[in-house]
N, C-alpha and C positions, 0 to 999 in steps of 0.2 A: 703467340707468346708476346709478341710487343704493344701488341692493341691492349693484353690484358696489363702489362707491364704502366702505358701508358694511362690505361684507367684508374692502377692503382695510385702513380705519379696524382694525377688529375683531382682522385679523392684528396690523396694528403693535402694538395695545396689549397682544396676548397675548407679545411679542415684548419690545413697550418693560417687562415688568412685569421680566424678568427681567434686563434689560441696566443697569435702571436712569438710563435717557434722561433728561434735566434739562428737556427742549422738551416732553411729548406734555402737552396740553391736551385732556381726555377731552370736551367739549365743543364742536371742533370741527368733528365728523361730523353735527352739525346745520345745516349749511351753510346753503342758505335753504329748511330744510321748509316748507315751505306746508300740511301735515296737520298743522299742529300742534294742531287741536281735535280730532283723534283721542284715544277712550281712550287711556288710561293700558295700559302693555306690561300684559299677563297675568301670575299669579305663576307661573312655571315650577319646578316641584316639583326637586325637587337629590334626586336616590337616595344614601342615608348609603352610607357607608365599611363594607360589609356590616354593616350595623345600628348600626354606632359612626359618630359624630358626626365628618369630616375633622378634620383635625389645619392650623390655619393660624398661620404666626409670629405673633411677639409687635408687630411693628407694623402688622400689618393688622386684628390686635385693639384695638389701639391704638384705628386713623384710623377702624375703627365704631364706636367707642365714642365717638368726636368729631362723629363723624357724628349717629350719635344724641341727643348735647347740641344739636346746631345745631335738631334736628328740631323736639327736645322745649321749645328755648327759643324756636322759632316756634310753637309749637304755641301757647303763653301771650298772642298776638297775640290782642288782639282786634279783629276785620272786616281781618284784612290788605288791601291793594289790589294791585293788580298790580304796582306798584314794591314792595313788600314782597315777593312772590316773586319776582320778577328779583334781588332782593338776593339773595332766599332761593339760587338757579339758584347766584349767583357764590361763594356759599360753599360750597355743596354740590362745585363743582366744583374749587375750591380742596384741597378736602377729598380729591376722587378722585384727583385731580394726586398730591397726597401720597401716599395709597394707592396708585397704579401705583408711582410710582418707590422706594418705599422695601419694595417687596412682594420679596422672599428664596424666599416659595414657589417649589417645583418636583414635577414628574408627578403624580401622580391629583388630589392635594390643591389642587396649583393649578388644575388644569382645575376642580374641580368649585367652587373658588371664581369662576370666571370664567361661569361655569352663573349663579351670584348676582348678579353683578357686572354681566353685562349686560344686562338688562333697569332695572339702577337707571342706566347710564349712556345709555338711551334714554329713558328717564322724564326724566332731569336735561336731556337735549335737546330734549324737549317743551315742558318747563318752560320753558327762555329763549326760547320761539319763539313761545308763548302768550300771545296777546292776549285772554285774558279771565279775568275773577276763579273764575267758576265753574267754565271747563277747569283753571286753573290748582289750583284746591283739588284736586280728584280727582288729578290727579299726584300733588300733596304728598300725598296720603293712601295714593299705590301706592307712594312712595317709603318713606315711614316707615312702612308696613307691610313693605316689604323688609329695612327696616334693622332693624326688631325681632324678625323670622323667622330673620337672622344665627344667631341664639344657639340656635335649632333645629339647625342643620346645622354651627355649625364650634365646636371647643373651644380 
């Protein structure tokens, strides 16, 4: 039930990216996980644009590039606690909210940012469901290794 759950999540948002929905809350589809001390998702490799780097608008370069300040200025936390990443979770998702709805991508380039995208919005739902400082770090560190690999894969 939650795999189908989470696939139906997974349509709407590839769905909501291009309709530009005002409602989808990419944080959501964490419903009440209870593996939330599960690793951190895997980095799922993204095959380039035959050897060139996708091509994605200028506001989804934008909201990574926002995303990355959020990372990098948590990053300067010293001993965050677990209310410091639950803050961390609500900006992050704030963040992806923006990114789905103002995303203009369409065909190969969107799919293959959606390859990126989703593993950091199963990481960002681990995160708020996380009750512990040390699950909680490993996310933030699969997370903002996601968001610094961006620049590998899209120009």
């Amino acid at each position: 039930m939650k795999k189908l759950f989470f696939l139906v999540f997974i349509s709407f948002t590839f769905f909501s990216c291009n309709t530009h929905t005002d409602n989808v809350i990419v944080d959501e589809h964490a419903g009440h996980n209870h593996e939330a001390e599960e690793a951190p998702v895997a980095d799922v490799e993204i095959p380039l644009n035959n050897g060139a780097k996708w091509t994605a608008d200028n506001a989804t370069n934008t909201n990574v590039t926002e995303m990355k300040t959020i990372a990098d200025k948590f990053k300067s936390k010293n001993n965050p606690e677990l209310k410091d990443y639950q803050e961390l979770n609500g900006e992050f998702a704030r963040a992806l909210n923006k990114m789905i709805q103002q995303c203009t991508m369409k065909g190969p380039d969107h799919d293959a940012l959606h390859v990126w995208l989703e593993p950091l919005l199963q990481d960002n739902a681990k995160l708020k469901e996380s009750g512990d400082v040390a699950a909680s770090q490993k996310i933030f560190l699969s997370i903002d290794n996601r968001i610094n690999n961006y620049q590998n894969y899209f120009e």
